[in-house]
C-alpha positions in Angstrom: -14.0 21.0 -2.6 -11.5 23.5 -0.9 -12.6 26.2 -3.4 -16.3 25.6 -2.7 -15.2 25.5 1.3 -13.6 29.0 0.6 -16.2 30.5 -1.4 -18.9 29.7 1.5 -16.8 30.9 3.9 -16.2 33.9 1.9 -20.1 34.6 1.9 -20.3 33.8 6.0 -17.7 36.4 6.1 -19.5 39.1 3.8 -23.0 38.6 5.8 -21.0 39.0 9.5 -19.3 42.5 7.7 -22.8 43.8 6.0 -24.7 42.8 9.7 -21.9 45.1 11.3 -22.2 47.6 8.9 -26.3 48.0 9.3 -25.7 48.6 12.7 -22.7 51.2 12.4 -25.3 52.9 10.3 -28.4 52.7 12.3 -28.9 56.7 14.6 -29.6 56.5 18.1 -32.8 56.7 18.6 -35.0 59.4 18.7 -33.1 59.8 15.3 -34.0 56.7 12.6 -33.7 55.8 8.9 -35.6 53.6 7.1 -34.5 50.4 4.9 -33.7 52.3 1.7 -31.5 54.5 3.3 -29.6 51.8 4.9 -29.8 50.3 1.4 -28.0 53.4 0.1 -25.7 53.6 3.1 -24.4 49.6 2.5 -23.9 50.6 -1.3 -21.6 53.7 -0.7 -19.5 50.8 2.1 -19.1 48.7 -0.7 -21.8 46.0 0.0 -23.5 45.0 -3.0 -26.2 43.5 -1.7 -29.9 43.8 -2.6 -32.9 45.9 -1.1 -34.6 43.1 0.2 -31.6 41.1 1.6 -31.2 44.3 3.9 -34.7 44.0 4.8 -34.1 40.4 6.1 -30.9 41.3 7.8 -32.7 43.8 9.9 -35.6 41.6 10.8 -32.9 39.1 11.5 -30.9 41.4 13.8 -34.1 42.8 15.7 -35.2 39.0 16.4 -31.8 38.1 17.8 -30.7 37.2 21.4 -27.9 39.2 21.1 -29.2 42.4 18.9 -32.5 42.5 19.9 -32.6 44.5 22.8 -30.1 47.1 21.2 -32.6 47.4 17.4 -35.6 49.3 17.6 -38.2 49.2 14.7 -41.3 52.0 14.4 -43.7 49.9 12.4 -46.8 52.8 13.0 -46.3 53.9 9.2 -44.8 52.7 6.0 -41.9 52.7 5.3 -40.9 51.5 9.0 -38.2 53.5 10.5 -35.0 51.6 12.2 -32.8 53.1 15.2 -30.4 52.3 18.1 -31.6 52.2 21.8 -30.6 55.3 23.4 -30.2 52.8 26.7 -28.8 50.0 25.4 -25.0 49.7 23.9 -23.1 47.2 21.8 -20.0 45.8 24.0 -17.5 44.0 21.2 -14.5 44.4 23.1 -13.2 41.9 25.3 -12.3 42.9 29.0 -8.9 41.8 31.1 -8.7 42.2 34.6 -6.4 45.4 34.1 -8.5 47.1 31.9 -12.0 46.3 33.9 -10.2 47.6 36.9 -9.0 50.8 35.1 -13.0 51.3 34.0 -14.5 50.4 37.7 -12.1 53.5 38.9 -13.1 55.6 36.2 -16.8 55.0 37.1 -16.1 55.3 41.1 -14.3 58.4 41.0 -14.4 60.5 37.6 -17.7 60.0 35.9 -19.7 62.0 38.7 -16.8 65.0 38.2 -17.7 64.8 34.0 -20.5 66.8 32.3 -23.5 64.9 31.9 -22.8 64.1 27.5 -19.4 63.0 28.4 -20.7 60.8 31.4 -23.2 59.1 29.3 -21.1 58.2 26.6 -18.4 56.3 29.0 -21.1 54.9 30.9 -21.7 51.7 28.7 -17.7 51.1 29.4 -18.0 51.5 32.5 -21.0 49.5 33.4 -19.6 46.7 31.3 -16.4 46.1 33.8 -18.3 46.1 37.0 -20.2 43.2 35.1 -16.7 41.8 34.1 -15.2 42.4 37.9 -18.6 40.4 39.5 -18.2 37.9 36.7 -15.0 37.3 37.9 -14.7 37.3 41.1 -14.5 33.8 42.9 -17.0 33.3 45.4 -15.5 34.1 48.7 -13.4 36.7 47.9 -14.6 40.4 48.8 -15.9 42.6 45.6 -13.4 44.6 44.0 -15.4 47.8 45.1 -14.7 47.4 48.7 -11.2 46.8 48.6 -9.5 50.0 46.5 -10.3 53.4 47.6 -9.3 56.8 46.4 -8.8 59.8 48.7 -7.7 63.2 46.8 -5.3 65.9 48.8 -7.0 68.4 49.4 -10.3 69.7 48.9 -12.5 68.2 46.2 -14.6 70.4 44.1 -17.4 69.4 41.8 -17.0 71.0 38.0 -19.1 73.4 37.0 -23.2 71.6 35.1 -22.6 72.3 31.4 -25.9 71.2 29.3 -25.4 68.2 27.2 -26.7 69.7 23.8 -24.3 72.8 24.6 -21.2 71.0 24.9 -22.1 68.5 22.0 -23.0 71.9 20.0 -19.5 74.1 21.0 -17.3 71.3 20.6 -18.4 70.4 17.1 -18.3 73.5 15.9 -15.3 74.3 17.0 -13.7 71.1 15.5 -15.2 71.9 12.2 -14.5 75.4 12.3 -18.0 77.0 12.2 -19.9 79.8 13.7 -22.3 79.8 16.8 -24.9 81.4 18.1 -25.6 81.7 21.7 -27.3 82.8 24.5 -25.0 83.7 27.3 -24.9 84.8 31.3 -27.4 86.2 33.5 -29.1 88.4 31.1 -28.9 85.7 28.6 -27.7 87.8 26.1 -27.4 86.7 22.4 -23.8 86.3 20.4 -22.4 85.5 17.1 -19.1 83.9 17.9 -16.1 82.3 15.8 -14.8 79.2 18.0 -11.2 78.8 18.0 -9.6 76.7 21.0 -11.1 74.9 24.3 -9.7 75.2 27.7 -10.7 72.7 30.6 -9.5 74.0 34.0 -10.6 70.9 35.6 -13.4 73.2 37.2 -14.6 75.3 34.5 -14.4 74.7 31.0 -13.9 77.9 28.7 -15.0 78.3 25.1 -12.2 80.9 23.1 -13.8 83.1 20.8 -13.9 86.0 18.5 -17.9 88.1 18.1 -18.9 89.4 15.1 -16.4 91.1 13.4 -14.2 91.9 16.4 -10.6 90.8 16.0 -10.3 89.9 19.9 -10.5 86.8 21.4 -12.9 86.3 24.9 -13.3 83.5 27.1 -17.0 82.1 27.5 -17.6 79.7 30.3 -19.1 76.8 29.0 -21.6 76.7 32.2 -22.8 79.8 31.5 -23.9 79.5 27.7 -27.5 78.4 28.0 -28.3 77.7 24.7 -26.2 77.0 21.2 -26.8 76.6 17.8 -24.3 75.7 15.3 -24.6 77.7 11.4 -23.5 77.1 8.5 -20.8 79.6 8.0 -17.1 79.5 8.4 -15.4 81.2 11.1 -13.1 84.4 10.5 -9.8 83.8 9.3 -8.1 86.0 12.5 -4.4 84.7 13.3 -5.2 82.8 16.6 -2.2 80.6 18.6 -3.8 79.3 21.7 -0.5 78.9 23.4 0.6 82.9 23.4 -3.2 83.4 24.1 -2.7 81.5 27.5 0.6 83.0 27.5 -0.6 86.4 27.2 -1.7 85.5 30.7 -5.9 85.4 29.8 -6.4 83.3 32.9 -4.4 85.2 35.4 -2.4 82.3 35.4 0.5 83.3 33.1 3.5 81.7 32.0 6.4 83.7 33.4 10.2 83.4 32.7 12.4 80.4 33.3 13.7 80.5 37.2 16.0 78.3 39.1 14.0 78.1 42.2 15.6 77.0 45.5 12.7 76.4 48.7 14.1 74.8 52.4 11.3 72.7 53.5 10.5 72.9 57.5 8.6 69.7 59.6 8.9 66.9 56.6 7.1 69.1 54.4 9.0 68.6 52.1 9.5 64.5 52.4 6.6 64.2 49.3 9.6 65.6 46.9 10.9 62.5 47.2 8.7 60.7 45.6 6.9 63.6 43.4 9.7 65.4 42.2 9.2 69.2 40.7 11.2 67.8 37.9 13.0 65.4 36.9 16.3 67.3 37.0 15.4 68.5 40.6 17.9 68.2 43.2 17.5 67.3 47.1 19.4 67.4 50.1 19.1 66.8 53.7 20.6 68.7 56.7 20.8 66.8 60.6 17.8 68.1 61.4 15.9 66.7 58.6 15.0 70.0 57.2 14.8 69.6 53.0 16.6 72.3 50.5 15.3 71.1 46.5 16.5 73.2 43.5 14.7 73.1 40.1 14.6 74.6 37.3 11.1 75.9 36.1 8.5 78.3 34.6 7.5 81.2 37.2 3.7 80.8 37.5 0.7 82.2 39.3 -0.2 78.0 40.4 3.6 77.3 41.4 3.0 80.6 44.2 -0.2 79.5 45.1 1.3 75.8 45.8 4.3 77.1 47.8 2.4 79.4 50.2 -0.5 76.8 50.6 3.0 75.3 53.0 2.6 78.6 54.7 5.7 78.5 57.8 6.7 75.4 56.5 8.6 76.3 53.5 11.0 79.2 52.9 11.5 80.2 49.2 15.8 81.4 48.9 15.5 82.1 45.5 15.2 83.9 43.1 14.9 86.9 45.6 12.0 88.6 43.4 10.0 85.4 44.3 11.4 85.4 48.1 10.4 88.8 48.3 6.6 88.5 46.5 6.0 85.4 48.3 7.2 87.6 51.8 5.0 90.3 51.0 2.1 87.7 50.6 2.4 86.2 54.2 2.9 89.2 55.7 -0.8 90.5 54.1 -2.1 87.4 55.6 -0.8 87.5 59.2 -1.8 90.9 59.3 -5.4 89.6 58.9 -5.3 87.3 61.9 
């Protein structure tokens, strides 16, 4: 009896994994495939399992409560063709109030600063904890919604539109290290490009690249390539190392020398340091008037000037003196302008 309990079990087991397997194997629609492909498919997973058991075990899934909605079946021609709902996504993992809160936050305050593909592909997470948070909620208490809020320093920007099909088409070309062809800028101007590295400013997202048969590497904004197709050959073999290409100072951001940078902070200014430290090694002290002095050690960079005169009178940079004196000559320009 307990072998006959395990062998049924056993068989329960291999239906659930070959019903999970169909649908792993089933395109998003418009995309399909038809039963004997699937057939195929289940015999390369290991499923050894019959032409016609697979056509039950789709009519099975399609009639389901649970899978109906997310099977679609084109029965206009023979053989009948079997996809995914582009709408509709399968949810298998189970939500925790941590994890549904980290997703709610996500969809609040990220998902309208991501290209469209990415957005649409987090979406379904997304969507799935608000219905967790509303689930869960007791009656009486206020949603979740109305009682976090984010407010960013600063001012926000939005990213710069990339079209779906071009960002699914860079970036998985450049993972498998093929060529591209595009259409790129104003004039819409055609290139052959080898795809090397990606770099996402926050704001714009650049494609590096080599054309043709050049051996230098160019930076292509991914906003302004309207239109990519992937090919079938290999990229160039050009030496390519993506940190001494930043390095090298491509984004008028470079990476300068080490420097053991000492700034006096004037009206609190510099009271954030406290709780945001430069680095971890920084050091801070406090004189009666509650003026700040922090020393750190770190890289010399375009983005570490641009945060130190964004405290314009407030903050007074003692060393190195190169910096004092580049940083001077900067506020000087500016006061002059006023």
């Amino acid at each position: 009896m307990a072998r006959k309990a395990m062998s049924a079990n056993d068989n329960i087991g291999n239906k659930t994994l070959r019903l999970l397997s169909i649908i792993a194997n089933l395109p998003r629609s418009p995309q399909f495939t038809t039963c004997a492909d699937l057939h195929a498919a289940l015999e390369q997973d290991g499923h050894s399992v019959d032409r016609r058991s697979v056509e039950r075990d789709l009519k099975l899934l399609a009639e389901s409560r649970e899978f109906g909605p997310l099977i679609e079946c084109n029965d206009s021609s023979r053989p009948h063709r079997w996809s995914l709902n582009k709408d509709k996504h399968l949810m298998l993992t189970n939500l925790d109030s941590s994890m549904a809160v980290v997703w709610d936050l996500v969809g609040r305050y990220v998902a309208r600063l991501l290209p469209p593909a990415a957005r649409s592909k987090v979406m379904p997470l997304i969507d799935n904890a608000e219905h967790w948070l509303k689930t869960n909620t007791p009656t009486g208490v206020e949603p979740w919604s109305r009682r976090v809020a984010f407010i960013p320093r600063g001012m926000p920007l939005m990213p710069s539109h990339i079209h779906p099909q071009v960002m699914e088409t860079v970036f998985d070309a450049s993972l498998k290290g093929l060529q591209l062809e595009i259409q790129y800028g104003p004039q819409k101007k055609d290139f052959l490009l080898h795809p090397r590295a990606i770099i996402d400013r926050g704001l714009v997202t650049y494609l590096v690249a080599s054309c043709y048969d050049y051996s230098d590497f160019r930076l292509f904004a991914m906003h302004r390539i309207h239109k990519a197709h992937k090919l079938d050959g290999r990229i160039n073999n050009l030496p390519f190392s993506l940190k001494e290409y930043i390095d090298g100072g491509v984004l008028e951001l470079p990476q300068g020398d080490m420097i053991k940078l000492k700034l006096r902070f004037y009206n609190n200014a510099g009271d954030h340091l406290k709780e945001t430290p430069l680095t971890a090694e920084q050091v801070l002290s406090e004189n009666s008037e509650g003026d700040i002095t922090v020393q750190a050690e770190l890289l010399d960079t375009e983005e570490l000037r641009w945060w130190i005169q964004g405290f314009a009178a407030n903050v007074e940079v003692l060393a190195p003196k190169s910096l004092r004196k580049k940083i001077g000559n900067a506020l000087k320009e500016a006061a002059a302008r006023y």
